[in-house]
C-alpha positions as CSV (number, residue, x, y, z in Angstrom):
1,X,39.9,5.1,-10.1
2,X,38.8,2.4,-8.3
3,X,35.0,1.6,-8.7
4,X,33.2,-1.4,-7.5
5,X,30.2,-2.2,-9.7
6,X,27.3,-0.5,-9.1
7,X,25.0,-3.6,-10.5
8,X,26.1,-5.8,-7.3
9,X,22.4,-4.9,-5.5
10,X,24.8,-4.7,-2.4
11,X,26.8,-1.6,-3.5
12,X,23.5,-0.2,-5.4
13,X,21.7,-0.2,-2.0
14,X,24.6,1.7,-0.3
15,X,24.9,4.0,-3.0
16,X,20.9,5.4,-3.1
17,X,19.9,3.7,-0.6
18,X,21.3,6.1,2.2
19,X,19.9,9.4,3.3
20,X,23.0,11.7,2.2
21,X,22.6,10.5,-1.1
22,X,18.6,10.8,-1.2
23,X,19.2,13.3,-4.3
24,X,20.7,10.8,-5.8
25,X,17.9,8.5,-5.8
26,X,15.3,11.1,-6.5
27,X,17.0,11.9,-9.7
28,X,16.8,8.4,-10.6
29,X,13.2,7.7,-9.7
30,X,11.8,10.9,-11.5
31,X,14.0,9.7,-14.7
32,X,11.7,7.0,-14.8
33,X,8.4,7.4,-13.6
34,X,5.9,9.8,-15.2
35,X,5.5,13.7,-15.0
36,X,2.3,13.3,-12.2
37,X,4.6,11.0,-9.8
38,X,7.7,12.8,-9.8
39,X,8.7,13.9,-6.1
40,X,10.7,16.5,-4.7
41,X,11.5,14.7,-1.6
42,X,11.6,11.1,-0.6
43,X,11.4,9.2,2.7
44,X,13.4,6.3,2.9
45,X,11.6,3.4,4.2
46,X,14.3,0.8,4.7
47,X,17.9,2.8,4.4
48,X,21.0,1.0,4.3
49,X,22.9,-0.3,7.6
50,X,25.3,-1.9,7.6
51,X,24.7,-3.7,11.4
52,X,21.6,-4.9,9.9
53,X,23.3,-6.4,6.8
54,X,25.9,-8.3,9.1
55,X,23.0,-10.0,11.1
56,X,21.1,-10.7,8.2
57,X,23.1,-11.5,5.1
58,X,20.3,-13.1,3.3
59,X,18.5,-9.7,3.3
60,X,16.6,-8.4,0.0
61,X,18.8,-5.2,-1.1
62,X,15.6,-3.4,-2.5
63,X,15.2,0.2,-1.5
64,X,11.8,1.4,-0.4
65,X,10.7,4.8,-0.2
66,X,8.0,7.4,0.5
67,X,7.5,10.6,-1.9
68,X,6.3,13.7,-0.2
69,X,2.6,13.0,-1.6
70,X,2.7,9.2,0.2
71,X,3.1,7.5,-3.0
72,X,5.6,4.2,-2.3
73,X,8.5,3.1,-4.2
74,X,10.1,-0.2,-4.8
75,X,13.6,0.5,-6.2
76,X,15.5,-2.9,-6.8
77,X,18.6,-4.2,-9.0
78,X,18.6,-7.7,-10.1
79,X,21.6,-9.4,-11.5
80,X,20.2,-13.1,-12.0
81,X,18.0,-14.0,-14.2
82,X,15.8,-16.0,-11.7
83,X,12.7,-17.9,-12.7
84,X,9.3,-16.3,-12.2
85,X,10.9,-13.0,-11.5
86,X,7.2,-11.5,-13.1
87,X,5.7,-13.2,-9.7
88,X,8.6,-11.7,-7.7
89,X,8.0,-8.0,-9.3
90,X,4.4,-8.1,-8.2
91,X,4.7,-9.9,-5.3
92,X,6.7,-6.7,-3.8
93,X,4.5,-4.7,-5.1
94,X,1.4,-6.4,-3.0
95,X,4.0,-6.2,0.0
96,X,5.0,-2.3,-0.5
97,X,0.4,-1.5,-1.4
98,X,-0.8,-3.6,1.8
99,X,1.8,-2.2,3.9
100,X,0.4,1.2,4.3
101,X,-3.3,-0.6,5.8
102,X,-2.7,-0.6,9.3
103,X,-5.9,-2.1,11.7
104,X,-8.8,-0.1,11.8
105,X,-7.2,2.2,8.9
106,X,-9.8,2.9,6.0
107,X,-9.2,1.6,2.5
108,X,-9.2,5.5,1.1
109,X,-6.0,6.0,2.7
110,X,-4.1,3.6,0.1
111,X,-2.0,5.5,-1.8
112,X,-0.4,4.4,-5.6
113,X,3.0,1.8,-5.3
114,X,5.2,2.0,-8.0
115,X,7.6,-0.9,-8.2
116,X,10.9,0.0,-10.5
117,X,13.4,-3.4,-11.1
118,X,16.3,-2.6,-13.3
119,X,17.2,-5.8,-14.8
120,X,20.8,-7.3,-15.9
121,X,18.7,-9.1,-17.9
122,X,16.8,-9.7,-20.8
123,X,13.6,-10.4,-19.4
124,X,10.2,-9.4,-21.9
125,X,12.0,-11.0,-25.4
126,X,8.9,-9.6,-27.3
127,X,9.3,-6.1,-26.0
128,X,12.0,-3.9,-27.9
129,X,12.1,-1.1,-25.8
130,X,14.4,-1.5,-22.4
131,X,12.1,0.4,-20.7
132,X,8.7,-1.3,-20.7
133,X,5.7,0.4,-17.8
134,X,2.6,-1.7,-16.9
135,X,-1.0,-1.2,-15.3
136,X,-3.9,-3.1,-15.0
137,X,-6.2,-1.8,-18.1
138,X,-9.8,-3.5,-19.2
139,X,-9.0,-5.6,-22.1
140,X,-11.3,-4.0,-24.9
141,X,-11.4,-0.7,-24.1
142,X,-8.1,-0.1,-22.7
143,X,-9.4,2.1,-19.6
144,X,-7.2,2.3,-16.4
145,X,-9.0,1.2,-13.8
146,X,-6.8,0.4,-10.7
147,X,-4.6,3.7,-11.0
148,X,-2.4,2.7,-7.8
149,X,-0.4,-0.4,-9.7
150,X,2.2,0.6,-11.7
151,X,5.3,-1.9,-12.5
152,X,8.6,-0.3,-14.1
153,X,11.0,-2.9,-15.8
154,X,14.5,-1.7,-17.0
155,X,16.8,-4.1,-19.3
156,X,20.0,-3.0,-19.0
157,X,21.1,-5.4,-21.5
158,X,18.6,-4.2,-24.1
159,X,20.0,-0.4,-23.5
160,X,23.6,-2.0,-23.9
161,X,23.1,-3.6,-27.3
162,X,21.3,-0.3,-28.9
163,X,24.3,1.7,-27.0
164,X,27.4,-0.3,-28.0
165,X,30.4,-0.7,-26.0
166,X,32.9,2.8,-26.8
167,X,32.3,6.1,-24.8
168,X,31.9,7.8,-28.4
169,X,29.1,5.7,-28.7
170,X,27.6,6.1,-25.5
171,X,27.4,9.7,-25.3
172,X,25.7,9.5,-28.9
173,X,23.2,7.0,-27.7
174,X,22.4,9.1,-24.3
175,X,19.1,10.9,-25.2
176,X,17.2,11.6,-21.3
177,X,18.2,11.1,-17.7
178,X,17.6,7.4,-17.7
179,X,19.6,7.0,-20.6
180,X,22.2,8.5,-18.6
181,X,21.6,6.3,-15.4
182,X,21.5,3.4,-17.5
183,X,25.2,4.2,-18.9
184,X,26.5,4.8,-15.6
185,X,25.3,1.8,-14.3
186,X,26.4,-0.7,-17.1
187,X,29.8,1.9,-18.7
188,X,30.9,3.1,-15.1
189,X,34.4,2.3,-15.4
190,X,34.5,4.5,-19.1
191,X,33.0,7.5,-17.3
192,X,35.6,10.5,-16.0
193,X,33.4,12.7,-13.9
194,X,36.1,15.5,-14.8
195,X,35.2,15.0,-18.8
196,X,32.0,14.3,-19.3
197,X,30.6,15.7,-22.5
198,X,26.8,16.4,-23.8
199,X,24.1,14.7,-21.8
200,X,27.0,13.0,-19.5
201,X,27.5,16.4,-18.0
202,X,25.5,16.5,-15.0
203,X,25.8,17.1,-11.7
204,X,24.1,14.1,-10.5
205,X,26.2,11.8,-12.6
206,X,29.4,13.5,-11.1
207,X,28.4,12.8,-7.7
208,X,27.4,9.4,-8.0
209,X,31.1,8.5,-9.9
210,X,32.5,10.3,-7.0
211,X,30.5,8.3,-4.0
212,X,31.6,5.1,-6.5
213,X,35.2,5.9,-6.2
214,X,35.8,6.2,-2.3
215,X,33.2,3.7,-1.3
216,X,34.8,1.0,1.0
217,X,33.0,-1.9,1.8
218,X,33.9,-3.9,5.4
219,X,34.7,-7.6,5.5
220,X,31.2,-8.7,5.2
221,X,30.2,-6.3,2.5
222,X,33.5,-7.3,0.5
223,X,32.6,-11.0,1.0
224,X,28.9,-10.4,-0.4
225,X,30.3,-8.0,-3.0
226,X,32.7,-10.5,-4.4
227,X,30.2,-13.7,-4.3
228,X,27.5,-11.5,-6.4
229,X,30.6,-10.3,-8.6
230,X,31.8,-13.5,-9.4
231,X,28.2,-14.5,-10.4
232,X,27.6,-11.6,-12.8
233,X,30.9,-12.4,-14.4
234,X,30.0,-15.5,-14.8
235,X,26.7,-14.6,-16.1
236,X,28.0,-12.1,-19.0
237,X,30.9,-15.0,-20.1
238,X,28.0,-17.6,-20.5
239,X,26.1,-14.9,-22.4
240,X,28.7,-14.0,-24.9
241,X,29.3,-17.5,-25.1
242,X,25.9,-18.3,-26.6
243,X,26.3,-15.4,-28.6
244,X,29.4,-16.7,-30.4
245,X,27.7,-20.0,-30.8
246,X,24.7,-18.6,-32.3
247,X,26.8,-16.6,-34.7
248,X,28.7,-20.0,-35.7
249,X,25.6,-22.1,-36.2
250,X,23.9,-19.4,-38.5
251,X,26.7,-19.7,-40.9
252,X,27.2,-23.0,-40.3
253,X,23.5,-24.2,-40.8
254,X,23.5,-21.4,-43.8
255,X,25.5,-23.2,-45.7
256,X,25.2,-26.8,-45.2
257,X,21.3,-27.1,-44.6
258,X,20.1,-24.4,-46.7
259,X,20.4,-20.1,-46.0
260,X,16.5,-20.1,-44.7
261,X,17.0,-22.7,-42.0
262,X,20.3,-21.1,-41.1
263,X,18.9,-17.9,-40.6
264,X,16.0,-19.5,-38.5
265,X,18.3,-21.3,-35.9
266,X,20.7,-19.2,-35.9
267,X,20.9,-15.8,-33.5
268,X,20.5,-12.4,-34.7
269,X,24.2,-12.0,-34.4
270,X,24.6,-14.6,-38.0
271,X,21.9,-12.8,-39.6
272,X,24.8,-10.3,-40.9
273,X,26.8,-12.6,-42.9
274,X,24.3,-15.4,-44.0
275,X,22.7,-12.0,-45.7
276,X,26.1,-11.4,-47.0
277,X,26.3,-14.3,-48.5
278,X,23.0,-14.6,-50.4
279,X,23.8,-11.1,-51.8
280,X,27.5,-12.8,-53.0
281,X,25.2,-15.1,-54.6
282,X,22.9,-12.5,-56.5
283,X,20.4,-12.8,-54.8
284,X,17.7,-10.0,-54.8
285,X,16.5,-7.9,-52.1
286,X,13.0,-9.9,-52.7
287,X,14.1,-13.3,-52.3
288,X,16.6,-12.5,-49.3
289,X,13.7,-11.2,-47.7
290,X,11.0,-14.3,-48.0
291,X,14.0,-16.6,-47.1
292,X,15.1,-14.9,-44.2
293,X,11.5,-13.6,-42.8
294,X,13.0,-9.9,-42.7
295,X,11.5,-7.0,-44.5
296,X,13.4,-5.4,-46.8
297,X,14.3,-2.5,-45.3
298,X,15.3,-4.2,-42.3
299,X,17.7,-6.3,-45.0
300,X,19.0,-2.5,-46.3
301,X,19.7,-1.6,-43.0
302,X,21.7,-4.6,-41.8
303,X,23.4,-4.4,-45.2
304,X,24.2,-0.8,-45.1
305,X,22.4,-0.2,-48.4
């Protein structure tokens, strides 16, 4: 097999963004949004062409489209982790509402914009979940007010650290439909459309590995392509950089300036074995805890006790 990545916005444009592959994209906009906006038909607003790309390299590679009720959809995949991307999200979300209000057109005939961005990227560090859904809500009473904003964020990073990096693993960790469009969009090149097992074996996920396999891409595409390739590898060598460094300072800064300011500058990935080694030192469960600001059954759980 010889897949490009489906992360490079360029080649996840021309593989949903296209209208013999609109069940494609339906699937993955109904895995995310709830059960009141799903649609059984889309419009696509801006489909991929190639001409256009050639005249216009600097093109956004979001897809918009039109369910069969007029709801909008923003569908974009970003790679970088660009500054102010929250402005960015909303911003196109303001673009894709105001749109639809042509001159002389009443304000009754706005219908609700969903924006989806599926992030390579770590971008809400105080949310846990990858898959994080926003309104506008009144602060004290919680009540929805302006029903037709709704923003959709998607970590793929986040769904890659609870999902680990072995197919075993993967199919374990693949509970609904976005689960499974998440694994095929960060595990691609571990998936065999002719054995896929448990949640893995579906038909849209078959399709979508087979449309990865044969797609070609022409000299312009390939030039794009292999510019926002380089980039991401870039990107995930820097990350696991900073990961390796954390994990070196935790220990590091465990033992020579005292476990509870090691475990505070270092990254979650030293936490492990500075806990180790205040349990080698008999240490109890009590005092691990205040020193390293965990609870204890977070400590058990790390510890595997």
């Amino acid at each position: 097999m010889s897949y490009v990545n489906p992360r490079v916005d360029l080649v996840f444009k021309k593989l949903f963004g296209v209208e013999e592959n609109k069940d494609l994209l339906i699937d993955l906009i109904n895995s995310i949004v709830s059960q009141e906006d799903q649609v059984k038909d889309i419009t696509l607003l801006n489909p991929y062409n190639p001409q256009n790309f050639r005249e216009d390299k600097l093109s956004i590679l979001d897809i918009k489209a039109e369910g069969e009720t007029g709801k909008k959809f923003n569908i974009e995949i970003q790679i970088s982790d660009e500054a102010d991307y929250d402005k960015r999200a909303l911003y196109y979300w303001a673009k894709l509402y105001t749109e639809q209000l042509q001159a002389g057109v009443d304000y009754s005939t706005l219908t609700k914009a969903i924006g989806i961005h599926i992030l390579n990227f770590t971008s809400i560090p105080k949310a846990k979940k990858y898959h994080n859904v926003f309104h506008i809500r009144e602060k004290e009473s919680n009540i929805l007010y302006f029903k037709d904003l709704e923003l959709h964020t998607i970590e793929l990073k986040k769904f890659l650290d609870e999902a680990g990096t072995h197919l075993p693993d993967l199919i374990k960790r693949v509970k609904s439909k976005m689960d499974l469009w998440c694994a095929f969009l960060t595990k691609y090149d571990l998936l065999n459309k002719d054995s896929l097992t448990g949640a893995l074996d579906d038909q849209h996920l078959k399709k979508a590995l087979d449309v990865l396999d044969v797609m070609s891409l022409n000299r312009h595409e390939r030039e794009e392509y292999e510019e926002h390739l380089k980039w991401l590898r870039i990107e995930t060598n820097t990350l696991k950089k900073a990961e390796d460094k954390g994990i070196a300072q935790g220990i590091a800064q465990g033992m020579a300036q005292g476990i509870a300011q090691g475990m505070a500058q270092g990254m979650a990935q030293g936490k492990t074995e500075l806990l180790k080694r205040m349990h080698a030192k008999n240490m109890s469960l009590e005092e691990m805890a205040q020193l390293a600001d965990m609870s204890i059954s977070e400590i058990k759980e790390l510890l595997h006790f």
